[in-house]
C-alpha positions in Angstrom: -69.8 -103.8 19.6 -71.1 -100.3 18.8 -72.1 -99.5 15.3 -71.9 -96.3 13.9 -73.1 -95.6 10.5 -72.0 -91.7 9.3 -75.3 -91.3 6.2 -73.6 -88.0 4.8 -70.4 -89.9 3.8 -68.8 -88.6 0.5 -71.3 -91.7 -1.3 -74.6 -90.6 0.1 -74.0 -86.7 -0.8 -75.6 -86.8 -4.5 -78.7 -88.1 -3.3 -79.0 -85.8 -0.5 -78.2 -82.8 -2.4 -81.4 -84.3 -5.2 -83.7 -84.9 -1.8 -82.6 -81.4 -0.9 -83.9 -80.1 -4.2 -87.1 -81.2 -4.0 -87.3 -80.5 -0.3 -89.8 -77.1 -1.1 -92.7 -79.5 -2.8 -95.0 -80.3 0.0 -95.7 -83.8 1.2 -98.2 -85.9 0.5 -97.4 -87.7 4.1 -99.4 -86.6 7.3 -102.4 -85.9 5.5 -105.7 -87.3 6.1 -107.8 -88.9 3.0 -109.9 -85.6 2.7 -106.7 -83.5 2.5 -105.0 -85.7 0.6 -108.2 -85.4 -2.0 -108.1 -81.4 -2.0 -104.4 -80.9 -2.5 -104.5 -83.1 -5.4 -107.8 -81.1 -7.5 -105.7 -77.4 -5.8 -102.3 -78.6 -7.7 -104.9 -79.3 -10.9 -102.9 -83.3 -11.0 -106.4 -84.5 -11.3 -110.0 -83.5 -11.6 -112.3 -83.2 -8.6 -114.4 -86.9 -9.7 -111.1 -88.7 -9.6 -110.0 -87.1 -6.0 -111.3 -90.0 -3.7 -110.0 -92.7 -6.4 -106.7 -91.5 -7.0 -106.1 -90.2 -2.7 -107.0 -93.9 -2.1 -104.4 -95.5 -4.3 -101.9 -93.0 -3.0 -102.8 -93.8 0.8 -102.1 -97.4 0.0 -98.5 -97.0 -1.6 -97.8 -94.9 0.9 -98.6 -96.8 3.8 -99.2 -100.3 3.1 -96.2 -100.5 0.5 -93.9 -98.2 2.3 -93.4 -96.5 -1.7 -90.9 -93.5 -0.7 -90.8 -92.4 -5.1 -93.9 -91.8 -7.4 -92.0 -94.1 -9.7 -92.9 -97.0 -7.9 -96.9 -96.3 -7.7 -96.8 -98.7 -10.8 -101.0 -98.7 -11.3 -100.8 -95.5 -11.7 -100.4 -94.2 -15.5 -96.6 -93.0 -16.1 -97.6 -89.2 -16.8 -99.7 -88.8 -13.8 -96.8 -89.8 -11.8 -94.8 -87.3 -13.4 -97.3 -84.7 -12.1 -97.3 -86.0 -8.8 -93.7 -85.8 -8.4 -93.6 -82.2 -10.2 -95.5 -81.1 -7.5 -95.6 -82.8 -4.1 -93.4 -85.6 -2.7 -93.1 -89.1 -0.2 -89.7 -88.8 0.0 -88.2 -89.8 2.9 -86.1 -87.5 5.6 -82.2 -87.1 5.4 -81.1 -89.4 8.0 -77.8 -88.2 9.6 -76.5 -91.2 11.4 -77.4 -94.9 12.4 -76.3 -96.2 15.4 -76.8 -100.3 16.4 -76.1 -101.4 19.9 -74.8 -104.2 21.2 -78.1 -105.1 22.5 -79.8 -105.1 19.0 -81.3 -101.5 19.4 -81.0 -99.2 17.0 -80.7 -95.1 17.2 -81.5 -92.8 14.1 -80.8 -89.0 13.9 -82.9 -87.5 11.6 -82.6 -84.2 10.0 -86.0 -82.3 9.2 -86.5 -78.5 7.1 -86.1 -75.6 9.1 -89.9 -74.3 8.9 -89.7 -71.7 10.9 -87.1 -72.3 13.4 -84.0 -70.7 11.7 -82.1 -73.9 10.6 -83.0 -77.2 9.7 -83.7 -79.2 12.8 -82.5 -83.1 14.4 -84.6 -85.8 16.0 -83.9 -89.1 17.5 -85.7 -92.1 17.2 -84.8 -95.4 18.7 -86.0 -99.4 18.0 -86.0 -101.6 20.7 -86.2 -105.2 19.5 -87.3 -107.8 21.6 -88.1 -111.4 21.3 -91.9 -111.2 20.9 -92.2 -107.5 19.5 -90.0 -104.6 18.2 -90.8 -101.1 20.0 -90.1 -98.0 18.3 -89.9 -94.7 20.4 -91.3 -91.7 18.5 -89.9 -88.2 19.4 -93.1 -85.4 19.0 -91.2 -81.8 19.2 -87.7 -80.8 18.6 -85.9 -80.4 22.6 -88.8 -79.9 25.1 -90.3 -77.4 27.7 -90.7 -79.4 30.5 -86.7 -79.4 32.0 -87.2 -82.3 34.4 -84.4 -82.7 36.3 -83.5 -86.0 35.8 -83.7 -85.6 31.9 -81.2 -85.6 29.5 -83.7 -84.3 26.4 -84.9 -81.7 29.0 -82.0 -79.8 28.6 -82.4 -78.9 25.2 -84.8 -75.9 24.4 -87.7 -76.3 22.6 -87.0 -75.7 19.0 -90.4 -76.2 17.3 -93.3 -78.8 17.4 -92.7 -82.0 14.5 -95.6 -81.5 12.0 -97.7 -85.1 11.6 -95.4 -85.8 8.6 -92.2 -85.9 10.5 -93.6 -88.0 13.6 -95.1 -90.7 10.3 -91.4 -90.0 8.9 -90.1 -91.4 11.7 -92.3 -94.9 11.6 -91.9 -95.1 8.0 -88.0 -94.7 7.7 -88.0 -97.7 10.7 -89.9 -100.0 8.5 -88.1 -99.3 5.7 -84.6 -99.5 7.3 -85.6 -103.1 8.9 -87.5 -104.3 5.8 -90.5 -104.4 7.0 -92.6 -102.8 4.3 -93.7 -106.3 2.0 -91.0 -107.2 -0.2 -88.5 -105.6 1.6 -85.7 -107.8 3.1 -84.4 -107.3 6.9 -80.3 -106.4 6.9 -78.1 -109.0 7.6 -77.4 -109.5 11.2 -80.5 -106.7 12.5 -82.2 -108.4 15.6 -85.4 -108.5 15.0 -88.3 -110.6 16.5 -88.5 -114.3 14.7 -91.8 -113.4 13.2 -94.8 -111.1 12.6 -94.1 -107.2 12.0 -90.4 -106.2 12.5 -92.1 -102.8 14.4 -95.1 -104.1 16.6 -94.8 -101.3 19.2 -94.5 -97.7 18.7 -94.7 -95.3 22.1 -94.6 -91.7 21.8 -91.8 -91.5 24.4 -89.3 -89.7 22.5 -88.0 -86.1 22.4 -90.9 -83.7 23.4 -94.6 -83.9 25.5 -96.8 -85.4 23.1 -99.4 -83.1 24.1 -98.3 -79.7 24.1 -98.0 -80.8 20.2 -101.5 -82.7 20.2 -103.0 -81.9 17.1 -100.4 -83.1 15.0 -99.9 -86.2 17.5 -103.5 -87.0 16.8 -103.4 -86.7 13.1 -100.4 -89.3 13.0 -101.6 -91.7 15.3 -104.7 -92.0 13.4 -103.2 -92.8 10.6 -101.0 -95.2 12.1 -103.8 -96.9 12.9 -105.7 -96.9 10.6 -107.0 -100.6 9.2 -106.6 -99.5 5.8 -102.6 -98.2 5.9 -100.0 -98.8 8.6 -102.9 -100.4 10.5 -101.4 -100.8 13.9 -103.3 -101.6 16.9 -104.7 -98.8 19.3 -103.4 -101.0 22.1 -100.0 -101.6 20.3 -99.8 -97.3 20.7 -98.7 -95.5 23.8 -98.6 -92.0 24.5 -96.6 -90.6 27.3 -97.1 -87.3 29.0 -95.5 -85.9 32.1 -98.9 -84.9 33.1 -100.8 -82.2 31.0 -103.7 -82.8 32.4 -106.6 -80.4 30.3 -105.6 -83.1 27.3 -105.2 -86.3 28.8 -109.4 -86.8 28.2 -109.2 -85.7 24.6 -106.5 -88.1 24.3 -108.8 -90.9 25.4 -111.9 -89.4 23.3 -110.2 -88.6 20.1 -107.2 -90.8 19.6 -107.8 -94.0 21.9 -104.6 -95.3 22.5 -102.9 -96.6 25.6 -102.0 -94.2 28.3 -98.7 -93.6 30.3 -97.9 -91.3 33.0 -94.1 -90.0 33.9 -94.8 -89.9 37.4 -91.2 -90.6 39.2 -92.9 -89.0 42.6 -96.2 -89.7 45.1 -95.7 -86.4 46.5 -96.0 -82.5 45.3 -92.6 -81.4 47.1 -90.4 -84.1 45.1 -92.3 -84.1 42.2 -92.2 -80.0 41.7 -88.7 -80.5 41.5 -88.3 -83.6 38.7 -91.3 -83.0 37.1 -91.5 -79.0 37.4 -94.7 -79.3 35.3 -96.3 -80.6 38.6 -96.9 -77.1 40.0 -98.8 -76.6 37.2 -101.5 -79.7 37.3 -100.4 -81.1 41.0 -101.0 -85.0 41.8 -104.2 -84.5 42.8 -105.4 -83.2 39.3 -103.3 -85.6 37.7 -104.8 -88.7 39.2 -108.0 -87.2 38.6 -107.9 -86.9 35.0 -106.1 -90.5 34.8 -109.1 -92.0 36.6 -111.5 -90.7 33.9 -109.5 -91.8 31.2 -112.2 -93.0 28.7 -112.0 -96.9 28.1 -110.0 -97.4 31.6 -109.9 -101.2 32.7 -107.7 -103.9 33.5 -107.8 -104.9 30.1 -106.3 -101.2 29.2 -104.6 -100.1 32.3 -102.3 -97.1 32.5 -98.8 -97.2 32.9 -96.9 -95.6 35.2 -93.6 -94.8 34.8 -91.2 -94.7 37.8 -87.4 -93.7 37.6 -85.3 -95.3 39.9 -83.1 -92.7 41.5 -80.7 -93.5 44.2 -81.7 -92.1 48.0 -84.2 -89.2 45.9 -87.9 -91.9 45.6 -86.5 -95.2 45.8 -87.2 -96.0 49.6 -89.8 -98.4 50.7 -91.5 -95.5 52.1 -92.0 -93.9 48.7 -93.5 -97.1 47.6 -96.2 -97.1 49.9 -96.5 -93.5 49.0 -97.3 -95.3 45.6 -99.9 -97.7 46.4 -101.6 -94.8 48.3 -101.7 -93.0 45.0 -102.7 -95.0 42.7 -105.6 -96.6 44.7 -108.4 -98.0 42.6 -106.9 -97.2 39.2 -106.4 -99.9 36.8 -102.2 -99.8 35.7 -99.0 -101.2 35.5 -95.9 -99.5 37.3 -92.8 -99.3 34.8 -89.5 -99.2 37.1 -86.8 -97.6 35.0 -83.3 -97.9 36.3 -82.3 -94.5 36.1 -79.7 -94.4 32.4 -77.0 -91.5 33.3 -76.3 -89.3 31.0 -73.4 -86.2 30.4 -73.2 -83.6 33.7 -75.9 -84.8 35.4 -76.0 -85.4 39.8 -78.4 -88.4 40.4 -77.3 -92.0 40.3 -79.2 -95.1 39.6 -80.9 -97.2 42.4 -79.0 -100.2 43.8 -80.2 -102.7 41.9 -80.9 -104.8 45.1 -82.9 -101.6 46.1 -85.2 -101.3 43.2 -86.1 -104.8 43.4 -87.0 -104.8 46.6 -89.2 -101.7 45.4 -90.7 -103.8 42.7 -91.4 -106.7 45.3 -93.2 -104.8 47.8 -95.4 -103.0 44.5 -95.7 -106.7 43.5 -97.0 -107.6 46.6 -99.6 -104.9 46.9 -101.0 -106.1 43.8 -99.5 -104.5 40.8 -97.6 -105.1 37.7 -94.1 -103.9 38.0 -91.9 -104.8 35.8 -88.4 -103.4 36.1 -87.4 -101.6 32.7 -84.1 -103.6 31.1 -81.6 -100.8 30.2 -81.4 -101.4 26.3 -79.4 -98.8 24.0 -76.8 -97.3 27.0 -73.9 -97.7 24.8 -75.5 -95.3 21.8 -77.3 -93.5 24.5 -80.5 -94.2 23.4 -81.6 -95.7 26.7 -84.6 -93.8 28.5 -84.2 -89.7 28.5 -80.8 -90.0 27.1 -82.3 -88.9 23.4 -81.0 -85.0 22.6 -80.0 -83.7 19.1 -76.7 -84.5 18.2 -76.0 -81.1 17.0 -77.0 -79.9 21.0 -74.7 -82.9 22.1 -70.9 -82.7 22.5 -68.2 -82.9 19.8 -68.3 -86.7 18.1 -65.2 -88.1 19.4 -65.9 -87.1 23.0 -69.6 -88.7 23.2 -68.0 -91.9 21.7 -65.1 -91.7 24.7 -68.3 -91.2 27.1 -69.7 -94.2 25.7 -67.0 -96.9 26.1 -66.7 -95.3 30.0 -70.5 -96.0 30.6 -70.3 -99.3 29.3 -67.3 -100.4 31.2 -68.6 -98.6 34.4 -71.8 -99.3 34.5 -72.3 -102.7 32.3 -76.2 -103.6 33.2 -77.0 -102.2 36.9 
């Protein structure tokens, strides 16, 4: 059954309308050490030969206590945290709504300042718990440019780019939400894996191309994984990007994390129309750049991601087409049962079809795991995510819902 959790009930308001108060004090979150240093002599909270000292503490409440109020920095002397608060904050974003699938999953809609775009703005971000690791997928901008076809968040306009802050936001409200900051305890009935970190995973595979927004990507990545904070793996980070291939080295060079491609096509023709960002960097630039990709090897292959769309890429001809294609390149080959979504004309493979795909892939010598649909019922499956305020009214998204389920169950 479908859990849906309104967060600006009549209850919650108060403390939204005190979080909305102190929304115009800058955050502390998303900055590096350095910067964190620097705003803290510019405010005049503490002289320039305490900086380093007092940015360290900080940096550990923040990210290796998951502390979302000054108040709780307790090491740190009661008026300086009066200072803090009086001019920055770690506050946490206003989340509109929590949704839990039947499957465990769970779907946040997060609600950031306007900063430039006219009215505040809404995100999704999604958990995927499984029984070894829990996956959270990280949304980078606000809608997207790229309009591929088969994408529900594609047809939302780009609103703005998320600043590092709001793409942390997003981790640290997870953790926090699923207790798994230290002691924190995990809600009653939340499926989560039986042991070690509640969110293992994150993969910036959520609303937006990661890098058309790279800067601020970077910054938060980094400091997700950095040994001293969050301090989660490299390889336990993904970034995907539909192709844009001029930063697809730097991502290699100057963040390090895994690589995965939206691919979906082995040719220019079909893939000019899903992924209309192909007649920019074609195939044959694409490939290129994924075979340099700094640190490539079969211990860190690149994945490929491959929606499954009936009688458009899923013949045994296109799988060839594949193996072609990625000749030589280290990588694993997601197959993603295509998840439908409100108004759009492709249909999912037949699931006899796409494992037959994944056999003769298999066969050839590949990884290719087929993708489980998880989420469908909140539509938080893969490129269903769109701001709720772009979506239809409430009660007709929720009448969708219960029609998917019953009509498509888990083909």
């Amino acid at each position: 059954m479908t859990l849906s959790l309104d967060l600006t009930a009549e209850g919650a308001r108060d403390a939204l309308r005190s979080r909305a108060a102190t929304a115009e004090k800058p955050s502390l979150i998303g900055l590096t050490r350095a910067e964190l240093a620097a705003a803290l002599i510019e405010s005049g909270t503490v002289p320039e030969r305490q900086a380093k000292m007092r940015a360290q503490q900080l940096w550990h409440w923040m990210y290796v206590r998951g502390v979302s109020d000054f108040a709780g920095m307790f090491n740190i002397s009661k008026d300086l945290r009066a200072e803090l608060d009086k001019h920055f904050t770690v506050a946490r974003p206003e989340i509109v709504e929590e949704q839990i699938s039947a499957d465990g999953t769970r779907k946040w809609l997060f609600r950031f300042p306007p900063r430039g775009a006219g009215r505040p703005v809404e995100i999704e971000t999604v958990y995927i718990p499984e029984e070894g690791r829990g996956t959270l997928c990280i949304s980078s901008q606000v809608g997207c440019t790229l309009t591929c076809s088969f994408c529900h968040t594609g047809t939302q306009k780009l609103v703005r780019n998320l600043t590092a802050e709001e793409i942390l936001a997003q981790l640290l409200t997870a953790r926090d939400r699923l207790g798994d900051f230290p002691d924190r305890d995990t809600p009653d009935g939340a499926i989560v894996p039986a042991e070690g970190r509640k969110v293992s995973n994150i993969v910036m595979m959520g609303m937006g191309e990661p890098l058309y927004n790279f800067e601020a990507v970077k910054k938060a990545l980094l400091i997700a994984s950095d040994g001293d904070g969050l301090s989660l793996s490299k390889r336990r980070i993904t970034l995907s990007t539909s192709g844009v291939v001029p930063e697809i080295l730097r991502t290699g060079e100057e963040i390090g994390v895994m690589l995965a491609i939206s691919l979906h096509a082995t040719n220019d023709d079909l893939r000019d129309l899903l992924v209309p960002i192909n007649k920019k960097y074609p195939l044959k630039e694409l490939i290129a750049a994924c075979r340099a990709y700094p640190g490539l090897s079969n211990a860190k292959r690149i994945t490929f991601e491959y929606v499954m769309l009936k009688d458009v890429n899923d013949s045994i001809e296109d799988a060839k087409g594949l193996i072609k294609l990625l000749k030589g390149i280290p990588a694993k080959i997601n197959l993603i049962p295509f998840n439908p979504w409100p108004g759009t004309n492709y249909q999912c493979s037949d699931w006899e079809t796409i494992e037959k795909f994944a056999d003769y892939i298999n066969n050839a010598g590949y990884a290719s795991p087929i993708r489980t649909p998880r989420g469908r019922d909140i539509l938080a499956a893969c490129g269903q995510l769109k701001s709720e305020s772009e979506r239809m009214r409430k009660v007709d998204r929720l009448a969708l819902e219960a029609m998917m389920i019953a009509g498509h169950g888990e083909a």
